[in-house]
RODO-2510 file (C-alpha; in nm, 4 decimals, decimal comma):
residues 323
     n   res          X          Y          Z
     1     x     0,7236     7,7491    11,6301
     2     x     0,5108     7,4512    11,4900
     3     x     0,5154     7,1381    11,6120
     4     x     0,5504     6,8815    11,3893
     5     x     0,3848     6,5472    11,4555
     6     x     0,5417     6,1747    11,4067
     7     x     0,2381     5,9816    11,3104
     8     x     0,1878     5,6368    11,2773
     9     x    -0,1698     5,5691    11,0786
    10     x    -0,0979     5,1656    11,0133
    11     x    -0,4079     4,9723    10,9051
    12     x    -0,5767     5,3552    10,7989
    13     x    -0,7709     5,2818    10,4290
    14     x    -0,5070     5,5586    10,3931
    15     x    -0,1907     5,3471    10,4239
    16     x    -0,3471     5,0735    10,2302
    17     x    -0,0077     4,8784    10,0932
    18     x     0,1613     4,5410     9,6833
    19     x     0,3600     4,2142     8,8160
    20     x     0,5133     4,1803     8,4915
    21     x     0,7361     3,9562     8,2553
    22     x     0,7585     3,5762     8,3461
    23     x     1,1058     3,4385     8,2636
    24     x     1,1000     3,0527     8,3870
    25     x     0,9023     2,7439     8,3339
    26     x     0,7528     2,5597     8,6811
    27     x     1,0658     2,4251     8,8048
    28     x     0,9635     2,4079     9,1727
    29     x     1,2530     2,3275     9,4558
    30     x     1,2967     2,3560     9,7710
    31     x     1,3247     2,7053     9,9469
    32     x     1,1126     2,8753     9,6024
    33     x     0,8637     3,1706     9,7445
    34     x     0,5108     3,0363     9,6414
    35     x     0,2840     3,3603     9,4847
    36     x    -0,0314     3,2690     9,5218
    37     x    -0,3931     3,4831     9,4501
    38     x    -0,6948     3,3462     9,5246
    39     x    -1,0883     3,5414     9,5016
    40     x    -1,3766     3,4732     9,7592
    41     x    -1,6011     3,4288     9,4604
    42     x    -1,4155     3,3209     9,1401
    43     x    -1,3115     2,9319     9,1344
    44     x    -0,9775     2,9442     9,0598
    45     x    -0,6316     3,0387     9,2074
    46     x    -0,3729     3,1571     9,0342
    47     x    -0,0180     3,0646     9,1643
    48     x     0,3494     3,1650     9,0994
    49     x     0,7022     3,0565     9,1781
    50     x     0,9260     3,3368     9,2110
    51     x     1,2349     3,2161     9,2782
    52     x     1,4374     3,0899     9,6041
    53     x     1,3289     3,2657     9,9446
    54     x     1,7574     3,3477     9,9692
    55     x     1,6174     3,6929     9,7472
    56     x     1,4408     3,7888    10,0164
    57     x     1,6480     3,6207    10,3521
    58     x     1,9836     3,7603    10,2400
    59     x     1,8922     4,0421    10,0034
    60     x     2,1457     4,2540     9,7835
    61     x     1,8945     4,5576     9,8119
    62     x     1,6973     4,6399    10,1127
    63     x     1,4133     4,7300     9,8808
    64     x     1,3259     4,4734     9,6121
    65     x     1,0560     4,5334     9,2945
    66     x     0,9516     4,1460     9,2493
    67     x     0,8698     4,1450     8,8902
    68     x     0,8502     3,7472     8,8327
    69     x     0,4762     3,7035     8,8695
    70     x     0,2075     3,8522     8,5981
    71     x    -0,0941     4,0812     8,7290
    72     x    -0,2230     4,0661     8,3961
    73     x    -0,3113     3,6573     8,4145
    74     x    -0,3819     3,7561     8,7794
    75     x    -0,6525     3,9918     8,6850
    76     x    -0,7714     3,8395     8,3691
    77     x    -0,8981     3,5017     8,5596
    78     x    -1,0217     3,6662     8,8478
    79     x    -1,2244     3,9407     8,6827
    80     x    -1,1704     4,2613     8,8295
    81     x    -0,8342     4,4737     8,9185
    82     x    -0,6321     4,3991     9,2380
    83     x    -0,7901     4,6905     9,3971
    84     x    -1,1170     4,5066     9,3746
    85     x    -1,2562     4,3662     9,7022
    86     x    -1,2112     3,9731     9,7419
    87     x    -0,8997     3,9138     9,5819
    88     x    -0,6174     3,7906     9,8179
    89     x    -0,2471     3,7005     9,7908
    90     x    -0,0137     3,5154    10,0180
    91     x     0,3323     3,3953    10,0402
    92     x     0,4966     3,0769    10,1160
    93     x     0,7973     2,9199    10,0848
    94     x     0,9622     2,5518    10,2898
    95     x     1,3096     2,3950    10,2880
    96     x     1,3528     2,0219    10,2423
    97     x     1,2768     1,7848    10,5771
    98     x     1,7212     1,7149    10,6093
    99     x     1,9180     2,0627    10,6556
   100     x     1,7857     2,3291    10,8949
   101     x     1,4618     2,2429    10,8549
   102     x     1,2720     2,6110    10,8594
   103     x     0,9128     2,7716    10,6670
   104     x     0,8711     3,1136    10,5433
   105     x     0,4847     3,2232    10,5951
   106     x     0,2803     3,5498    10,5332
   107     x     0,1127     3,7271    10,8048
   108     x    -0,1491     4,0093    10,7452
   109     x    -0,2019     4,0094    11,0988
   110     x    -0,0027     4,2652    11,2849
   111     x    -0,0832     4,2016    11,6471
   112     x    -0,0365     3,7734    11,6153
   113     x     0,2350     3,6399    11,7647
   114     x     0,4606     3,3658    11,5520
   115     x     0,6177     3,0994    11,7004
   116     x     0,8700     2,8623    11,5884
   117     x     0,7638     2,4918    11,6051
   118     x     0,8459     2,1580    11,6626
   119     x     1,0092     1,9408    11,3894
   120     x     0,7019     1,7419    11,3755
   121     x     0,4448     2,0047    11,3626
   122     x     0,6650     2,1949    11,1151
   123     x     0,6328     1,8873    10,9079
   124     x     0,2888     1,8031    10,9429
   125     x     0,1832     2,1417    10,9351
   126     x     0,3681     2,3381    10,7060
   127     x     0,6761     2,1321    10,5167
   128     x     0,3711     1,9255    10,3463
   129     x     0,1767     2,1949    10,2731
   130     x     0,3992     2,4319    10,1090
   131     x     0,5719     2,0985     9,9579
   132     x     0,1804     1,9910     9,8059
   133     x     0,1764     2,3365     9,6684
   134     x     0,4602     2,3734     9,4895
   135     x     0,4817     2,0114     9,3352
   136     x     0,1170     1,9137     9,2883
   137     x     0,0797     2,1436     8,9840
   138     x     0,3348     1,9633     8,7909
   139     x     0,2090     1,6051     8,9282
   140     x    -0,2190     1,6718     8,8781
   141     x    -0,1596     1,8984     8,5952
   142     x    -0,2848     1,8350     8,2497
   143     x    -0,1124     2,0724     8,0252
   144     x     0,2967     2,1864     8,0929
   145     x     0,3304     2,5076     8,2278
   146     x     0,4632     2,7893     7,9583
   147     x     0,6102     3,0016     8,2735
   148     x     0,6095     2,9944     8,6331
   149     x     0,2360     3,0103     8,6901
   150     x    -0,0771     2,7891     8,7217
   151     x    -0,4226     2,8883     8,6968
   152     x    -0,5876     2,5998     8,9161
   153     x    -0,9730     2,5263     8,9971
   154     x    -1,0080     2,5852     9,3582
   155     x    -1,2672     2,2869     9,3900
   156     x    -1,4491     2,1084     9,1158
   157     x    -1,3035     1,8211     8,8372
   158     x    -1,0799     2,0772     8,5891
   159     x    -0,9887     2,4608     8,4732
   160     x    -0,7463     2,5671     8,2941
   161     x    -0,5762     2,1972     8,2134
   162     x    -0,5157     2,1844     8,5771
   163     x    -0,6895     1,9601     8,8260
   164     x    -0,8417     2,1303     9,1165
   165     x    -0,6243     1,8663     9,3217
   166     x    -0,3216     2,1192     9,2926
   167     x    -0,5120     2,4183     9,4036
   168     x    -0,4044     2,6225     9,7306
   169     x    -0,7258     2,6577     9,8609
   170     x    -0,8131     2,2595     9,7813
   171     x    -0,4866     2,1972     9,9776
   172     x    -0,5369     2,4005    10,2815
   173     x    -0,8893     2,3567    10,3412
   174     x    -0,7821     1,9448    10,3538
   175     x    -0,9096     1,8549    10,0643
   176     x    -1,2092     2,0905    10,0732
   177     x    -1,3602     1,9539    10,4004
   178     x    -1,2340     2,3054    10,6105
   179     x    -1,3142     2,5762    10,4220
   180     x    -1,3165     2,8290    10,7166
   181     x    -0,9686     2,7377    10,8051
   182     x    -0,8188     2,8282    10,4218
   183     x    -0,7173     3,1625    10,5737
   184     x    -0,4872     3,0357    10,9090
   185     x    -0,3164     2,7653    10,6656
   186     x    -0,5599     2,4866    10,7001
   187     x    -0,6080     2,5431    11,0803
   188     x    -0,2393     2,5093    11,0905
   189     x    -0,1114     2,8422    11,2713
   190     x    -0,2818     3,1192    11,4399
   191     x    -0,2272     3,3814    11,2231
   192     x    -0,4231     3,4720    10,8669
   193     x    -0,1648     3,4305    10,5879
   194     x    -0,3800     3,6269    10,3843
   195     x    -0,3332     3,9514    10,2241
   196     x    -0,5879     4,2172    10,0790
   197     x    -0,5543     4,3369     9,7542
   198     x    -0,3974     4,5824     9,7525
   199     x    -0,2189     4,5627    10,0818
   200     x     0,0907     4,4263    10,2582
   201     x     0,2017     4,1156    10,4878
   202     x     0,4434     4,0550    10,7080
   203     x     0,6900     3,7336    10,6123
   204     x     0,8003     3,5480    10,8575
   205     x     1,0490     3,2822    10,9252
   206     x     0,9515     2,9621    11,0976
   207     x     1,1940     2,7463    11,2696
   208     x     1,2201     2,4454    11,4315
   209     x     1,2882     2,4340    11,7895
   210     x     1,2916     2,1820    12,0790
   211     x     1,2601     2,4928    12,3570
   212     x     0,9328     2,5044    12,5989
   213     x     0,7951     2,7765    12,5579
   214     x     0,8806     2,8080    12,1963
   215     x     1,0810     3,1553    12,1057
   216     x     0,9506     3,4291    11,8487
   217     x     0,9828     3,3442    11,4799
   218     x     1,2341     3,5853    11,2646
   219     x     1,0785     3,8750    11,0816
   220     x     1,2196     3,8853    10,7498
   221     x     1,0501     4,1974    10,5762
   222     x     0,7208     4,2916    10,4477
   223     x     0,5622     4,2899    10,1056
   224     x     0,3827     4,5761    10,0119
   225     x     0,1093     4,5319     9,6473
   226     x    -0,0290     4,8561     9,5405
   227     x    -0,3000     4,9330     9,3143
   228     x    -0,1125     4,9490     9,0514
   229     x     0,0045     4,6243     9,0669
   230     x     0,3403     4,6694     9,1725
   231     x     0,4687     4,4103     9,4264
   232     x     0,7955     4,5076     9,6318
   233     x     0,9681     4,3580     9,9278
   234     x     1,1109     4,5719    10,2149
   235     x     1,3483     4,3915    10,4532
   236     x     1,2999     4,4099    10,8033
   237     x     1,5512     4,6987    10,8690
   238     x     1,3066     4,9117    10,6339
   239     x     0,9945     5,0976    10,7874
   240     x     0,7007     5,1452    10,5862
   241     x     0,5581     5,4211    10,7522
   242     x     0,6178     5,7363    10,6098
   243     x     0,7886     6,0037    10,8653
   244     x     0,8617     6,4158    10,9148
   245     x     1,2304     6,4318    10,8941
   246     x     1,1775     6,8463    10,8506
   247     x     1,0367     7,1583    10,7930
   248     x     1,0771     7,5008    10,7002
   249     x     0,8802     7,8164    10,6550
   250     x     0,9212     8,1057    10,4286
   251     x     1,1588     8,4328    10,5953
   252     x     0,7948     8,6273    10,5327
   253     x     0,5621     8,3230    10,6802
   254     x     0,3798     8,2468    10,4077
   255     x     0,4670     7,9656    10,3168
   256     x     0,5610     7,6179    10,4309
   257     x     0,7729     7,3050    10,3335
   258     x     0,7626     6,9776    10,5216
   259     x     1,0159     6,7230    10,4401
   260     x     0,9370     6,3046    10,4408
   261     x     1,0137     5,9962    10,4222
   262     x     0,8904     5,7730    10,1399
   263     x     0,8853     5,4136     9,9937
   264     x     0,9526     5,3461     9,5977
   265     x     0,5481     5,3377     9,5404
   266     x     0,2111     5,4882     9,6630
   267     x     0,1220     5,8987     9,6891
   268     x     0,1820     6,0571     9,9921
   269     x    -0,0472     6,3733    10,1500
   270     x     0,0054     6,6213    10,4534
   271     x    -0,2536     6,6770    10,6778
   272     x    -0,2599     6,9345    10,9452
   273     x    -0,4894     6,9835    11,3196
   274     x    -0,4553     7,2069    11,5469
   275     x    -0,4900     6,9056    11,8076
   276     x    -0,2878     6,5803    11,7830
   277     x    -0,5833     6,3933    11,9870
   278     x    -0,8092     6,4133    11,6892
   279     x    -0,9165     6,1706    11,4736
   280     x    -0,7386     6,1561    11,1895
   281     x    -1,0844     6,1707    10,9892
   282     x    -1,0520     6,5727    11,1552
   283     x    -0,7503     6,6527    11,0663
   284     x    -0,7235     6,8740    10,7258
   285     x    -0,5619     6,7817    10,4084
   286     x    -0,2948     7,0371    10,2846
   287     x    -0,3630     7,2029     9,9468
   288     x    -0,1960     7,4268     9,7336
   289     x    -0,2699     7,8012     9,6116
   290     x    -0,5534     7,7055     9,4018
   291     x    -0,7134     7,4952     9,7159
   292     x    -0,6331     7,1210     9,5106
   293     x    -0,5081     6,8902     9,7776
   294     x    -0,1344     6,8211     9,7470
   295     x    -0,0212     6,4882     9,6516
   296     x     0,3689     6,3453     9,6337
   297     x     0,4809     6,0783     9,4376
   298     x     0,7456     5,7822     9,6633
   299     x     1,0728     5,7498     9,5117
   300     x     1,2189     5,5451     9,8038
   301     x     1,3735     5,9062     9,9364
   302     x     1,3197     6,2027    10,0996
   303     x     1,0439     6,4071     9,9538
   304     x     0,9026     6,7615    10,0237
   305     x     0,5736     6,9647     9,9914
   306     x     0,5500     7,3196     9,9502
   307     x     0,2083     7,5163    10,0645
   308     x     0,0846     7,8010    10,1670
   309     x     0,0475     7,8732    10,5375
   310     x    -0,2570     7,7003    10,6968
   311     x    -0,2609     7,9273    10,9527
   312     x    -0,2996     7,8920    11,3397
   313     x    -0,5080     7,5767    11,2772
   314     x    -0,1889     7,3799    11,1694
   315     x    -0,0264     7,3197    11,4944
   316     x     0,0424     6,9506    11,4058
   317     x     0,1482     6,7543    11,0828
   318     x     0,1240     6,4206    10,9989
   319     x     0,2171     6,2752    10,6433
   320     x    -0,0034     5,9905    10,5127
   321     x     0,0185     5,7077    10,2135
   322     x    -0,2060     5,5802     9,9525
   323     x    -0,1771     5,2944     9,7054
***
């Protein structure tokens, strides 16, 4: 009987994890999700509002495609496809300083621990931050906004009929003086809010809190941007790792079919050892009769792969993704 291995590969090249019609002008309010992209070596950012962060907090789906931001204006002022090295994207969203007062923040760092805060470091740290971000387009900008996107010189006079005052990275990096500290917020939290292209974060919710120690911030989900430029939101009670939920071989033994989890985007491939201690760079990819590597297309189900039998060398399975 084969034994069939439950394999997490998280932060694998392989697992690498996430754009389309814009419908409103920039209206920004209180509690919108902030979209922003930003390259290491292009001036400009490029920045979306996609709507109130409730989409997200108290979501209808458990898996969302977020289709109010445009790749193509992302790509076409940054030069080069969202697969390219450099670009990065984060998320961030604040309520007003009166009701519950609370952040949303991306995290690409899986092992950093997020905190709530007090109500004045929340507001000195994050409420006028986010609050800068989402207003100073409309307040330094020099043309009005046809949708709900800015293209904003990162430092410099102008670009794109938008001062560079309004940029996210002029913001964060207090007024250009900290340019290290762009990536943890402006120095702000310890944690980079940054996301590779493609790739996914983490998006957490910040709260305010009088308690000593402070508790653990609330996990809200994950966004996921794949090469192909499809961003989609998973909430927390989703896992994006792919897992073996079966398999089955042929009555004569000739041939197998593994059964696994997947997410609404990326390929997934089997891979086979006939030792789990490996490294995964050992392990075998499955192929079919005419020895081409298998590859499945997600559909947010279960899917399957049919092969011929490996032999005694596939003692273990594991199922990997790709953008």
């Amino acid at each position: 009987m084969k034994k069939i291995l439950h394999f997490t590969i998280a932060g694998l090249a392989w697992l690498a994890v996430l754009a389309t019609p814009l419908a409103r002008a920039w209206t920004y309010s209180d509690e919108d999700v902030l979209l922003i992209f930003r390259g290491q070596t292009i001036a400009d950012d490029v920045e979306f509002d996609i709507g109130q962060v409730s989409q997200f907090t108290s979501p209808a789906n458990s898996t969302i495609h977020v289709t109010s931001w445009n790749a193509s204006l992302v790509t076409g002022t940054l030069g080069a496809n969202l697969n390219t090295a450099g670009v990065s994207y984060v998320l961030a969203a604040t309520t007003g300083r009166i009701v519950g007062p609370c952040a949303w923040l991306s995290s690409s760092d899986t092992s950093a621990t997020v905190k709530d805060l007090t109500l004045s470091a929340w507001t000195g740290e994050l409420y006028d931050y986010i609050e800068a971000i989402g207003t100073y387009p409309v307040n330094y900008g020099n043309t009005t906004a046809s949708a709900n996107a800015y293209v904003i010189e990162q430092f410099g006079d102008q670009a794109a009929g938008a001062s560079s005052l309004a940029s996210y990275d002029y913001i964060v990096s207090n007024d250009g003086q900290n340019l290290s500290q762009i990536a943890y917020f402006g120095g702000n939290v310890s944690f980079d809010v940054q996301g590779s292209a493609p790739g996914t974060v983490e998006f957490w919710q910040i709260n305010t809190s009088s308690s000593n120690p402070k508790p653990a911030a609330t996990f809200i989900g994950t966004f996921d941007l794949d090469a192909n430029n499809n961003l989609y939101f998973y909430a927390a009670s989703v896992s994006l790792q792919p897992a073996i939920v079966g398999a089955a071989q042929s009555a004569d033994q000739s041939t197998y079919t593994v059964r696994f989890t997947t997410l609404a985007n990326g390929s997934y491939s089997l891979f086979y050892s006939p030792d789990e201690t490996l490294p995964i760079s050992d392990w075998a990819q499955v192929v079919d009769a005419d020895n081409n590597p298998i590859t499945v297309a997600g559909n947010g189900g279960t899917q399957s792969a049919s092969f011929p039998n490996p032999g005694d060398s596939a003692d273990y399975f594991i199922v990997v993704r790709s953008p």
